[in-house]
N, C-alpha and C positions, 0 to 999 in steps of 0.2 A: 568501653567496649566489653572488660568483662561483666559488667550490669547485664547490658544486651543478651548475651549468651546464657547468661545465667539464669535468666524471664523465658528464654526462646526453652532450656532443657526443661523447664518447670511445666512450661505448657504440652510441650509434648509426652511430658511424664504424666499429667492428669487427663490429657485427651485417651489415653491407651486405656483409662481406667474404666471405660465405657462399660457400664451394667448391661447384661444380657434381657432384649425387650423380646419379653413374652406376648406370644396370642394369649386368647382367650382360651381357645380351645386347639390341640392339634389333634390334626387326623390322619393317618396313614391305613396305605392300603397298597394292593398289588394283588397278584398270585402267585399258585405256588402249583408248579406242573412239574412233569416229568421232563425226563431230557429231549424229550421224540415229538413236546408241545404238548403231550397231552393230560389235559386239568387232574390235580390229584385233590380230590372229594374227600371232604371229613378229617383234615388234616388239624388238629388242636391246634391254636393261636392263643398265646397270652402276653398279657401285657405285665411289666414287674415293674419296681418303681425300687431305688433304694438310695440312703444318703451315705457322704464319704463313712467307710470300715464298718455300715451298716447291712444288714439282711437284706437279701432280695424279697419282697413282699410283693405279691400278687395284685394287682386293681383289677377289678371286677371279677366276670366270672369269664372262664375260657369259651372261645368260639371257636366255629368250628368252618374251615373251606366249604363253599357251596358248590354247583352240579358246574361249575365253571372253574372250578379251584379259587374262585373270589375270595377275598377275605377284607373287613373295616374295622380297625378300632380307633375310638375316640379317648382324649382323654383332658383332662387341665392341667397345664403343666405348672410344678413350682421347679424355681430356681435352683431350689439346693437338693432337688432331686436327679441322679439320673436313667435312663429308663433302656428295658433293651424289651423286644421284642420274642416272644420262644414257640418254634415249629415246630412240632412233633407228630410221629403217627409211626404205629408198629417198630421198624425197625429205623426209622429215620429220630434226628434231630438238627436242629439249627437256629442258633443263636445270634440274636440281631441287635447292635445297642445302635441306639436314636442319637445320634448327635447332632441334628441340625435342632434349628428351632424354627423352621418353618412352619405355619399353618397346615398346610395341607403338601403330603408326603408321600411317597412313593417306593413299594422297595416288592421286588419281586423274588419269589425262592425257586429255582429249578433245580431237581435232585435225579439223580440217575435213576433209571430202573432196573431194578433191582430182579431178575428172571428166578 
């Protein structure tokens, strides 16, 4: 009987170990408006990448909200990095980390306006 339990904790101690399965690519996207719904245009979008006690480092080059407040970025993820997302424009910022590992993602920014 303790044999038994002893196979059964083992198993469930290497099933938990389960490596994180990456796409190929992820994509995330959204907008980024005002509180009133309406699109904020030319908003800076970057994508940073950094590994554990290391530097935020930038991938690619920054984009910018389109006439809809649209915004895309792609990227290829590695495992031992993690990634956050950064809004900015005049007097605004907002910072977004990526934790899922889905393919294709979704995250929208609404920030007040500012009179």
């Amino acid at each position: 009987m303790l044999m038994l339990l002893v196979v059964a904790g083992m198993m469930t101690v290497s099933s938990c170990k389960k490596e994180k399965v990456l796409p190929e690519k992820i994509t995330v996207s959204g907008y980024v408006t005002y509180d009133d719904g309406q699109p904020f245009v030319d908003v800076h979008v970057l994508l940073c990448s950094s590994t554990f006690m290391g530097p935020s480092i930038p991938l690619g080059e920054t984009i910018y909200t389109d006439e809809l407040g649209h915004y895309e970025v792609e990227f290829k993820p590695d495992k031992d990095h993690t990634y956050k997302l950064i809004f900015e424009s005049h007097q605004y910022y907002h910072n977004y980390s990526l934790t899922k590992w889905e393919a294709v993602q979704e995250h929208d920014v609404v920030w007040e306006k500012i009179e």
